[in-house]
N, C-alpha and C positions, 0 to 999 in steps of 0.2 A: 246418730245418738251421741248425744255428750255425755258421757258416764260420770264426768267429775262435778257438773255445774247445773243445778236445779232449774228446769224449765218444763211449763208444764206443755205438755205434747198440744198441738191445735187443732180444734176438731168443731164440727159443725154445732151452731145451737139449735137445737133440737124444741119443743115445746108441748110441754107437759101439763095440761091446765095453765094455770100461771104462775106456774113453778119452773122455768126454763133450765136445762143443762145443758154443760161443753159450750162451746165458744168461753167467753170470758167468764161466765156465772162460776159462782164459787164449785166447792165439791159436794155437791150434795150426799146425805146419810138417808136411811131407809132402814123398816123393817118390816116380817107379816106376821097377819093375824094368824092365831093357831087356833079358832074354833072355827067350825062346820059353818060357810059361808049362807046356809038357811038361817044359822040360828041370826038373826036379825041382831038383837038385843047385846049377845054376847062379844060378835065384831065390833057395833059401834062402842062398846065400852074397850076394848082392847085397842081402838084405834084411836079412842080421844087418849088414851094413856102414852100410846106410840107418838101423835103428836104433840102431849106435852111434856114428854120428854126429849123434843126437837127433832123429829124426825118428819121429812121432807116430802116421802112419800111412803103408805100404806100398802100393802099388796093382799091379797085372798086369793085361796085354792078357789077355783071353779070347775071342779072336773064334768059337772055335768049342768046342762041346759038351765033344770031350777036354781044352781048354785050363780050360774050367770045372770038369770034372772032377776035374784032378789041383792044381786047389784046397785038395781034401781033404789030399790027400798035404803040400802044402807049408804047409798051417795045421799038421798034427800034429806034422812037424820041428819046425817053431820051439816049439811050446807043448812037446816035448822037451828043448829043449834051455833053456827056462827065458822066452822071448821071449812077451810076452803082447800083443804091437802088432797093432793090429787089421788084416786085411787086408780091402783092396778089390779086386772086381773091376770092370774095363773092357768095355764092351759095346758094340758096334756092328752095327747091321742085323737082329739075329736074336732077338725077344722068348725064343723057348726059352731060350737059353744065358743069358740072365740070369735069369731062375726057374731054370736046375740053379745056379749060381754064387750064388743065395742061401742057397740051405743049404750053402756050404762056406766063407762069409766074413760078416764083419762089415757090410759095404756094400757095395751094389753102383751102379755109374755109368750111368745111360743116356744117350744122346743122341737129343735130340725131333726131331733132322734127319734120321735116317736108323733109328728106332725101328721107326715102321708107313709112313711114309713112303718111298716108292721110294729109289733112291741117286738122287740131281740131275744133269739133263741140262743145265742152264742155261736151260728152257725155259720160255715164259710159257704159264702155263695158263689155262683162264678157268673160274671157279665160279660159277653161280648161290646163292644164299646158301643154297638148299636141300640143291644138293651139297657148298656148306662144311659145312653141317651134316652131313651122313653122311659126310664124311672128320673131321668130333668125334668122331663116335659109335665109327667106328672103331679112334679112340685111347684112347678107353677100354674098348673092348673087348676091346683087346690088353693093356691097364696093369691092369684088374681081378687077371686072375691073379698076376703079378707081387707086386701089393701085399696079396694074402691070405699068400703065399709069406712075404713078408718080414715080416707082422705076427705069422704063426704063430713064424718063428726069431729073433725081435728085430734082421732084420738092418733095415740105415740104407740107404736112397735118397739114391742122388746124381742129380738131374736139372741135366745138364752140357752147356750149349749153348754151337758153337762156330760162331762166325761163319760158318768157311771150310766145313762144312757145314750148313747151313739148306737147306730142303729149297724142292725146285718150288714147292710149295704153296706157301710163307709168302711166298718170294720174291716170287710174282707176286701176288701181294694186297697184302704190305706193302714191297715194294722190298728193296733191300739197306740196310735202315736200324738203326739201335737201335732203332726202334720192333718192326720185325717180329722180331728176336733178341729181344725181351721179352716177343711175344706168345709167340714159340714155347716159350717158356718157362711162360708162366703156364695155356697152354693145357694143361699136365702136372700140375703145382700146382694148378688149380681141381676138377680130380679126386682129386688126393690129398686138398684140404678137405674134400671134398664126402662122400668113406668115411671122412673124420676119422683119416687118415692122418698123424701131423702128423711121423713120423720121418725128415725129408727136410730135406739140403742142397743148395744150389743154383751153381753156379758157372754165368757168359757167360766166354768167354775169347777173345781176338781177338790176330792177330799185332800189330794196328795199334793202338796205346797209346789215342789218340782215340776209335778205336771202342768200342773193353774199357772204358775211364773211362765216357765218358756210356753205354754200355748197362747197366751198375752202376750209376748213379748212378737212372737212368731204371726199375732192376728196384724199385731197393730204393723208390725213390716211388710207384710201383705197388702195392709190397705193402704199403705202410701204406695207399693208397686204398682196400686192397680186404679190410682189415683182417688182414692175414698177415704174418708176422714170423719165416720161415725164417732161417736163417743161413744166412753167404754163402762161398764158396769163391773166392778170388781167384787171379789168372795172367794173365800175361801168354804166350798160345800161339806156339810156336814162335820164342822172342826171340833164338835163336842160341848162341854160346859165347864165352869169352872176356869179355876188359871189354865187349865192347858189348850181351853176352849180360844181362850181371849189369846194367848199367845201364839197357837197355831195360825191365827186371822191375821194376828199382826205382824208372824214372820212373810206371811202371802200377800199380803194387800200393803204391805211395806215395800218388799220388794220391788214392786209396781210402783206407787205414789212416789219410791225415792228418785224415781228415775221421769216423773211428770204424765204419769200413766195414770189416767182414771180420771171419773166426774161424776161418778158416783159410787156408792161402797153399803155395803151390808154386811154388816159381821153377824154370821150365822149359828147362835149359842141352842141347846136346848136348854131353854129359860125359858121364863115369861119375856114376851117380844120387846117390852119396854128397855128392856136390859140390853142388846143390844147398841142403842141408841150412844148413849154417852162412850162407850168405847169407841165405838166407828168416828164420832165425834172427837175424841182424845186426837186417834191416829191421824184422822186430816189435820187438825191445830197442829199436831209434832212434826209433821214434814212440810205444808205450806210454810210457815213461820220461817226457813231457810229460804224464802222466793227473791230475790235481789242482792245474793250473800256475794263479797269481795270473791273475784274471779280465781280458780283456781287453775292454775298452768301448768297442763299435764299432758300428756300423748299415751293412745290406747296402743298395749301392746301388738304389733300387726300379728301374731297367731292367735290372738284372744277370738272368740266366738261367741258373741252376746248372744245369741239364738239357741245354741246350744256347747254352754261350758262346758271345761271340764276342768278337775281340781290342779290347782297350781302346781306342776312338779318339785317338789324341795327333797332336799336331802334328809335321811334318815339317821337320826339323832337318839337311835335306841328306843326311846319313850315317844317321840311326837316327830313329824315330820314323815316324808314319804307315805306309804300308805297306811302309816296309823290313825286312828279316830282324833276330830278335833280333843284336844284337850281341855278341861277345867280347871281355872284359877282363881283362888279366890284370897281375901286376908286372910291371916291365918294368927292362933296364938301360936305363943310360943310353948307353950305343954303339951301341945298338942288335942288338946282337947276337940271337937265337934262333935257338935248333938245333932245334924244334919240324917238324913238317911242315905243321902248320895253325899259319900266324901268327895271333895276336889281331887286333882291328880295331883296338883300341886297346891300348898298352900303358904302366902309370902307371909314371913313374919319381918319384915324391917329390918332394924339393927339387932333383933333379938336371936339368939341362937334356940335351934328348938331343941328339948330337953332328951325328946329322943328318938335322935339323927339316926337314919339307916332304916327305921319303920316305914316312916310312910315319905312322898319327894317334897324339901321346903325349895324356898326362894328367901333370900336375905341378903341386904344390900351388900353391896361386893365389900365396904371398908369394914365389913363385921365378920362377916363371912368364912367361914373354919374349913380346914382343907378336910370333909368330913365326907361317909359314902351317904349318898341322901340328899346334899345339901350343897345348891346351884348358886352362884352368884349373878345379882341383879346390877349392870352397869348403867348409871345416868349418861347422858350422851355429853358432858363434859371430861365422862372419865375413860374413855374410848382407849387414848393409850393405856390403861394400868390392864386390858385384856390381853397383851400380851403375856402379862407375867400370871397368869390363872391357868394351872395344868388341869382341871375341869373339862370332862367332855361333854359335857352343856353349858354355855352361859346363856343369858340374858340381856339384851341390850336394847334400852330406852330409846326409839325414834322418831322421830317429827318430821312428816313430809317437808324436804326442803331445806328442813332447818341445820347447817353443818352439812350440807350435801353431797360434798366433795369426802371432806372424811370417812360417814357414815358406808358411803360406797367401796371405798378402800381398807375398812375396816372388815366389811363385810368377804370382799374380795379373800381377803390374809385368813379372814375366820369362818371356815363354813359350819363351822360348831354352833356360832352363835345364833341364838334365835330374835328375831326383831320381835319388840311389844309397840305395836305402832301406838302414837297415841294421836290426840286432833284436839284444838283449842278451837277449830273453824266453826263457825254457823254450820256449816254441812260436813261432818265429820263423815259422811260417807264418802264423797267425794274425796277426801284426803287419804281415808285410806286406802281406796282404790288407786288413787295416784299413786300412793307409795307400792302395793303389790307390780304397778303396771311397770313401774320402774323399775323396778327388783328383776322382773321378768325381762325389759328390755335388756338391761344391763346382764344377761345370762349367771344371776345370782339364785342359788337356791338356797337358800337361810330359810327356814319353817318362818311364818308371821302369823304371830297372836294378836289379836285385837284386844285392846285394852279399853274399853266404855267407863268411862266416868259420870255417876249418875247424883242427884243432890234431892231425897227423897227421906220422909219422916216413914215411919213405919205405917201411919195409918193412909201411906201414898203409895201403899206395896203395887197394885195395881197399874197405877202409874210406871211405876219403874219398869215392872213386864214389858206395858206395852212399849215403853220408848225403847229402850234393851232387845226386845223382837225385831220391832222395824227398822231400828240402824242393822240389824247384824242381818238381819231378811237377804238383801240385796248383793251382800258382800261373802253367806255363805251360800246363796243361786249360780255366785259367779267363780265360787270354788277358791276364794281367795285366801282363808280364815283355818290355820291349822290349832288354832287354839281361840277361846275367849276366856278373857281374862274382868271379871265385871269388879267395879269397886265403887262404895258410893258414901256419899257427903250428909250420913243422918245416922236415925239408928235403927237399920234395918238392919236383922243379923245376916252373919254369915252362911248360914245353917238355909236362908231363903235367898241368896246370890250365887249359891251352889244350886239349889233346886233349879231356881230361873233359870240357869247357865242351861244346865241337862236340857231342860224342857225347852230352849230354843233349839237345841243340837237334832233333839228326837224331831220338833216339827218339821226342822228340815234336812228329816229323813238321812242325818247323816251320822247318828249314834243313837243305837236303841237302850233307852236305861230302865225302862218299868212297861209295862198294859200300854198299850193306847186303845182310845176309846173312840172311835169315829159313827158318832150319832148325830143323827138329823136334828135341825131346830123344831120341828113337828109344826102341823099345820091343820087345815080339815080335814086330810086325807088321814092323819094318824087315826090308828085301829086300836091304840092302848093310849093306860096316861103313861106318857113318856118318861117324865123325870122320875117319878117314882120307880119306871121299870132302870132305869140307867144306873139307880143306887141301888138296885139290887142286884144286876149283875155287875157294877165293882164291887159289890159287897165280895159275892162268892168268889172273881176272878182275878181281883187287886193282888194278890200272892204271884201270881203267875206271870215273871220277869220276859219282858221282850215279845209278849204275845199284842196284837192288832184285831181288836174287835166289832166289828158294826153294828151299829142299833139304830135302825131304822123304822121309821115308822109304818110304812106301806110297802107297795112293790114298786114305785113310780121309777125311783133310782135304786133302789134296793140291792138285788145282786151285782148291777155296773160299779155302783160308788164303792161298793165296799170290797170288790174285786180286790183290791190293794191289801187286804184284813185277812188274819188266816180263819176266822170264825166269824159268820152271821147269825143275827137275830133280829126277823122282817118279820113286821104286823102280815100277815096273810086276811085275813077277815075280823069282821067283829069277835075279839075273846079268842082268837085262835094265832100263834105263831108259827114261821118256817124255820127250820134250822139249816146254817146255811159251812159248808166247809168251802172257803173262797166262794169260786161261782156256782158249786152242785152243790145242789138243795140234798138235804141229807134226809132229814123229816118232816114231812108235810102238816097243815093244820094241827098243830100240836096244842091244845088246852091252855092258854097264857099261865093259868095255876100250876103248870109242868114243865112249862118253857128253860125256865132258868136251872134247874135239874138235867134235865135233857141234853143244854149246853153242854156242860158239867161234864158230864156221863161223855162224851164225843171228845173234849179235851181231853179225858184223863184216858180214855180209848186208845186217842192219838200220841200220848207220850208215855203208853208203856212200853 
């Protein structure tokens, strides 16, 4: 793995109707329909939408034989009316219904947690290795038919493993780890090798950014070990809606893409499916666009662990470094004013002094800079000698991979006070600032490093800014580099919205809780309510409630697994009826959807008296 220089990983073309992925084909984008795959009329109108908002391939729930059936009917529509996008279907629990749903579609998805494997009790089993061995055999004795099926009709295998359901089995063997999410996975794939099946994509997909990063990162080092070179399907499961939706997806699926990982991508919003589309789009355009970028000259630190980081040692500087939470920086007036709801920790006012030093921490360039309690000096990297003369037990010091190399390192040496704000002019600013963290680290410096992103964005490009802001910092807080972000940008987007952004990449990657999170499914046929509507209303009632994790799901498919990570569930159980869920024990069964969000409630406010 080259961590500094963009190349995308190489992986077999695969053939999807005649939509091809991996090998050289671009990144393809994807989304699914969310009505009931009977209702005929309803998918093809949601799927002509999915494709002309550019998406490459279409998916549907089939949980059961009619839903696979009337496949047929809504592949003929679309190739009527001119749509030649390949469709996939969705499979869960029931080998039949994905052999009928091969002959009515281009792909089809399994999942190896709930395939031949029971549905999950949470329960530990125990195998002698002989009976691991006959629940293998098992699995390929239900997958044999399947994959004659699909070799006969040219249809494509998705084997699609998802954290929130991984079965008894894997669990109590392999823990709830990425290790066991990549066995369950290759234990599908050594079967497909083996009948030299090779027309198979793979997606892990996790609500939790961490998990999804290293269990992709951890598949795809496997299959080069085991000489296999699938191509991969990326997602971030059940990321939610709204900006925290879209930036959850693109701290995850950044991550991945920054480093040449992926050939296809689904950002999974609860929206209307369309809505998907042009994000997932955004994020491929923002990291391919660096594919041929001037070579960066860097060596990976030899303790670093791309498979499984851990956060850069630095020294503790009171406020940031050592084991404090990244920090937030953003511009700043000098009155101090912010109408924001998450203040910055710090905020730089330039040459202005703020009016009132010792409230809250500024930043201000070091020649202005008052020997005040509060207020830190910002050093450019020309002014390197004047930090000698700063009796400040924080500074700030402007650095450029490479640039001044020699000093920047000797400066750093004399001053373990000071903290680096990396910055990058590169096409690939990831790459640079991991070269500079790996440095730091070779060179046994522990200086905290903030990332400083410079972004050039009109306000009605807030969106934009998110997602590029997500996916440069996705990869460089996976790999534990980043004790602070510092965002600033070239329009006029206020401050008040580069503070929020900041938070809300830190919270998606699970490394500083600031408000609710919300982890709800995209919804699909299986959903048992209307989603969005039920989503705005439990943040209605819950949005007060600081640092709490909540799941809203629409079924039981992934239900209590995905949202295992959440301290409070809310799973569709049947038509009109919800579960209430405390992490993985169901607290209340079939509860009246008219009562559900009450009930919640009532269990929170239980729980923190």
């Amino acid at each position: 793995m080259d961590l500094f220089n963009y190349h995308r990983r190489k992986s077999l073309e695969i053939h999807v109707g005649d939509c091809p992925m991996g090998g050289d084909n671009p990144i393809r984008v994807q989304s699914m329909a969310t009505r009931p795959t009977t209702d005929t009329e309803g998918c093809v109108d949601q799927a002509r939408r999915i494709i002309n908002a550019g998406g490459e391939y279409v998916r549907f729930t089939t949980q059961g034989t009619r839903e696979a059936e009337n496949l047929k009917n809504i592949h003929a529509r679309l190739r009527e009316e001119g749509f030649s996008t390949p469709l996939v279907a969705d499979v869960h629990f029931n080998p039949h219904v994905a052999e009928v749903a091969a002959l009515h579609c281009e792909k089809v998805r399994i999942n190896p947690g709930n395939y031949v494997d029971p549905a999950r009790t949470f329960k530990h089993l125990e195998y002698s290795d002989e009976e691991y061995s006959q629940e293998l055999k098992k699995i390929e004795d239900t997958l044999l038919p399947l994959l004659r099926i699909c070799r006969d009709h040219g249809t494509a295998l998705r084997i699609g493993v998802n954290h929130g359901s991984l079965s008894d089995r894997i669990m109590s063997r392999y823990g709830d780890t990425p290790e066991g999410i990549v066995e369950s996975c290759m234990e599908f794939l050594r079967i497909c090798r083996r009948e030299q099946f090779d027309n198979v994509v793979i997606s892990i997909k996790a609500s939790n950014t961490v998990v999804m990063v290293r269990s992709v990162r951890l598949l795809a080092h496997q299959m080069e070990k085991e000489g296999m070179a699938y191509p991969l399907h990326l997602g971030v499961t059940e990321a939610g809606e709204g900006e925290d939706g879209r930036i959850k997806s693109a701290v995850g699926i950044g991550a991945l893409l920054a480093d040449g990982i992926g050939d296809t991508i689904r950002v999974s919003l609860s929206e209307e499916p369309e809505c998907e589309i042009p994000v997932a789009r955004h994020l491929v355009e923002h990291i391919s666009k660096r594919a041929g970028h001037p070579v960066i000259e860097a060596h990976t630190f030899k303790g670093f662990n791309y498979l499984s980081p851990e956060r850069r040692k630095t020294n503790d500087l009171r406020v940031i470094g050592g084991s404090h939470v990244p920090v937030v920086i953003t511009p700043g007036n000098a009155d101090g004013t912010f109408n924001g709801t998450m203040r910055p920790d710090f905020m730089h006012t330039g040459k202005e002094t703020p009016l009132h030093a010792g409230s809250h921490y500024h930043i201000v360039d070091q020649k202005e800079c008052p020997p005040l309690p509060g207020i830190f000096p910002l050093f450019q990297p020309d002014e390197m000698g004047e930090i000698d003369h700063s009796e400040q037990f924080l500074k700030f010091l402007i650095v450029e991979y490479g640039k001044r190399r020699e000093e920047y390192l000797e400066c750093l040496r004399k001053h373990p006070e000071v903290v680096v704000v990396s910055v990058s002019h590169h096409p690939n600013p990831v790459g640079e600032h991991r070269a500079l963290a790996h440095e730091l680290m070779t060179q046994g410096l522990g200086n905290p490093m903030v990332i400083r992103l410079h972004l050039a964005h009109g306000k009605e490009e807030k969106e934009l800014l998110q997602l590029e802001a997500a996916a440069d910092m996705g990869p460089l807080l996976m790999d534990g580099l980043a004790d602070g972000l510092w965002l600033t940008n070239e329009g006029d987007i206020t401050n008040d919205i580069l503070a929020d952004t900041a938070f809300a990449i830190l919270q998606a990657a699970r490394l500083r809780m600031s408000k609710t999170e919300y982890i709800s499914c995209p919804g699909c046929g299986r959903t048992l309510y209307d989603l969005q509507s039920t989503i705005a209303r439990v943040k209605e009632a819950t949005q007060h409630l600081k640092g709490l994790k909540i799941g809203i799901m629409g079924c039981i498919v992934n239900g209590p697994g995905e949202m295992a990570d959440a301290d409070y569930g809310y799973v569709g159980a049947g038509p009109g009826k919800v579960s209430i869920y405390r992490r993985k024990e169901c607290i209340e069964k079939n509860i009246p959807e008219s009562q559900a969000v009450e009930k919640l409630l009532e269990l929170i406010k239980k729980d923190r008296q």
